[in-house]
N, C-alpha and C positions, 0 to 999 in steps of 0.2 A: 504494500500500500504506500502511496505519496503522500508526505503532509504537504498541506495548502495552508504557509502561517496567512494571515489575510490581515485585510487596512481595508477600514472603513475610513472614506473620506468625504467631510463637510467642508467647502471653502479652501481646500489646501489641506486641511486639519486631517490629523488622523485619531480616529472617536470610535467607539462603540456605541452600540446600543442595546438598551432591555428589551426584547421582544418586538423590535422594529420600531419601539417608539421614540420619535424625538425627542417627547419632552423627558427621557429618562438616559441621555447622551453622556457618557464620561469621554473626557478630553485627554488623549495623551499627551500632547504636546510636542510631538516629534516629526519631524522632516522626514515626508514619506520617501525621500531618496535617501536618506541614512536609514531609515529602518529594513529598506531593500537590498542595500547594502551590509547591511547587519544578517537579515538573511541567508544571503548569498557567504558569507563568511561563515556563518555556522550551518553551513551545507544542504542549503535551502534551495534544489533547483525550478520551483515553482512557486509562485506563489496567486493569492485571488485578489483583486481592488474594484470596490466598489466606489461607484461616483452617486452618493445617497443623495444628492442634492440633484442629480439627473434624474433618478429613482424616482423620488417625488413631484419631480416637475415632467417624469414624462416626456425628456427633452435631454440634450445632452448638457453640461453644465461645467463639466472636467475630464472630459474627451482629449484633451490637447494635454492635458498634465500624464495622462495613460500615455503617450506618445512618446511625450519626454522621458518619461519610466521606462518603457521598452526599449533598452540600450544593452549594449555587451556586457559580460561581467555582473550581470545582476539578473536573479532569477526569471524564467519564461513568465508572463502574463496570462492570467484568466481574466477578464476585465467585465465589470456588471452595471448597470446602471442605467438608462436610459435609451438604450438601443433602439430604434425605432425602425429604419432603413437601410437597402443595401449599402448607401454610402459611407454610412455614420461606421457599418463593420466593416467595410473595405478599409476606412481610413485606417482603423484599428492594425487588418492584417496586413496593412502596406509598412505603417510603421515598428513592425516586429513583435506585436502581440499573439501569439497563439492561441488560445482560444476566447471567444464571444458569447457572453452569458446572455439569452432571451429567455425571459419571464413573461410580462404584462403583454405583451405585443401576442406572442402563443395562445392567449386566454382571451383577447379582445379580438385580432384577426388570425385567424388559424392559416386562411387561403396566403398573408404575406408572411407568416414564417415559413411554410411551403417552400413560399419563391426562395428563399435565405438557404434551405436546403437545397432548392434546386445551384443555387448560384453558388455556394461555396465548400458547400458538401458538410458531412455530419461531421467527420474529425476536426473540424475548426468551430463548432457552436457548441453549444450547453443550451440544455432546454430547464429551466431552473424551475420549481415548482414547491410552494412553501403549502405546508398542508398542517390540518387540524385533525384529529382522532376525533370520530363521532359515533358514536356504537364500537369502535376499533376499526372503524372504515377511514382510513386514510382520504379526507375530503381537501382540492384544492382551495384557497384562499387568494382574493385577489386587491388589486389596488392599495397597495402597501398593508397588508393583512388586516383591512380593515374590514372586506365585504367575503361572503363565499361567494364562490364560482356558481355555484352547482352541482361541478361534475369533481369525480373524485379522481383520483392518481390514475386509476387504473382506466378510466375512460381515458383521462387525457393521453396516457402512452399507446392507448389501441387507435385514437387519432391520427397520431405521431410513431409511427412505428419504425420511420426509418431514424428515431434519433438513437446515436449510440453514445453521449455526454449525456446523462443526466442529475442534477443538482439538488436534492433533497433535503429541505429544513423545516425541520419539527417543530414549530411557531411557540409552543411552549414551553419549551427547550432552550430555546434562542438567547445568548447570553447572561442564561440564568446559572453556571456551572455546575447543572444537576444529574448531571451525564446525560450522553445521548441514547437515542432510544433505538436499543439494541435488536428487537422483534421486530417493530417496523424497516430498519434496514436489512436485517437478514432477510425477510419477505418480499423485502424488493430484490435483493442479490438473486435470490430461488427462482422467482417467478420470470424474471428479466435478465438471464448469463450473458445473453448479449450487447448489453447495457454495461458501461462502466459507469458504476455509482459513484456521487462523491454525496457524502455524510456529512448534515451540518447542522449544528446546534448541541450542544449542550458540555464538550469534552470538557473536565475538569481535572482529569490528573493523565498523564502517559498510560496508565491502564487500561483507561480507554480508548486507545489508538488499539494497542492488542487485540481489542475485542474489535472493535469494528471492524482492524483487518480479518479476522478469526469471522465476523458473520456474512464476510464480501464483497467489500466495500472496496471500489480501488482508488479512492484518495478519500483523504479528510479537510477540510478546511477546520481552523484552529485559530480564531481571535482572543475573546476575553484570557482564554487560560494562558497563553504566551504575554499577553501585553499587562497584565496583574501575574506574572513573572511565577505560576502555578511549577510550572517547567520552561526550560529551556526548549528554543529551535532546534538545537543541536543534538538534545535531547530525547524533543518529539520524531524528529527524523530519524533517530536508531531507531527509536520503539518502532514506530510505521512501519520500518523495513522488515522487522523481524529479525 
């Protein structure tokens, strides 16, 4: 398994959030090119950044800072945020980002992430999907996890069946460091081996990278617990490998 340490970023800032909420944001205070950097030295060859001010606006907002970040020497890019058009990903994968996180766009127009598949193929996108347990039915949530979709996990992948990224975050889990939720990803690894999961929301100590590689997970993304210094990058990266 890969870890994915990750950078939420507000304005430049690099922050966390409780559960997607704004008004619950802590502030690290660090320069998202030193913390890239910092990665990259404790042998971090990927990492995920989200442009949460994109996220909310639906709009791109720190697209060009992703740009600047995608340079030599500093881990490959997963990049989230506002994604709307083929252009806004092309800029991405012109500038040396490897892959393209779509969320909101998949749940709002189905027929243009289609085209995004058609145009760049599944190995360069992520189909990201933050879900709610409702009976133990994994149900999608949308418009910054404030509304449900309707449709749950398993419709949306029989939609989308040619995606082989898919990004999964447990909304209650979400930088609560309560651990992650171990049943639900293994049921997605089981039912979907052709899908490369990546696991998100809730890691709080290296033992849980163990397990989520242990249920099939092939990367993890990993904020709060690295940035409140739970464990090291260097750290979470053996554990991951195994």
């Amino acid at each position: 398994m890969i870890l994915l340490p990750a950078i939420d970023l507000v304005g430049g800032r690099c922050v966390r959030l409780a559960q997607g909420d704004f008004d619950r944001e802590t502030d690290y205070s660090a320069d998202p090119a030193d913390a890239l950097s910092g990665f990259a030295e404790s042998g971090a060859a990927e990492a995920h950044l989200v442009d949460l001010d994109g996220a909310r606006a639906r709009a791109p907002r720190q697209h060009d800072l992703f740009a600047a970040l995608a340079a030599p020497g500093l881990p490959k890019l997963q990049v989230a945020g506002g994604f709307r058009t083929a252009d806004q990903v092309a800029q991405m994968l012109d500038a040396g980002v490897a892959r393209v996180v779509i969320g909101s766009l998949a749940l709002d127009d189905p027929a243009a992430f289609d085209g995004l598949l058609d145009t760049f193929g599944a190995d360069q996108l992520v189909l990201a999907l933050d879900v709610r347990l409702d009976g133990g039915v994994p149900m999608v949530a949308a418009h910054g996890w404030t509304t449900d979709s309707g449709q749950s996990l398993d419709e949306m992948l029989a939609r989308f069946a040619r995606v082989r990224h898919l990004l999964v975050t447990d909304i209650a889990r979400d930088g609560m460091l309560s651990g992650p939720n171990l049943p639900l990803m293994r049921a997605i690894a089981d039912r979907y081996p052709q899908i490369a999961l990546q696991a998100s929301g809730g890691v709080a100590q290296l033992d849980d990278l163990a397990r989520l590689a242990a249920a099939g997970a092939a990367r993890a993304i990993v904020g709060k617990a690295i940035w409140e210094s739970r464990f090291s990058v260097a750290q979470g990266v053996s554990r991951a490998r195994g």
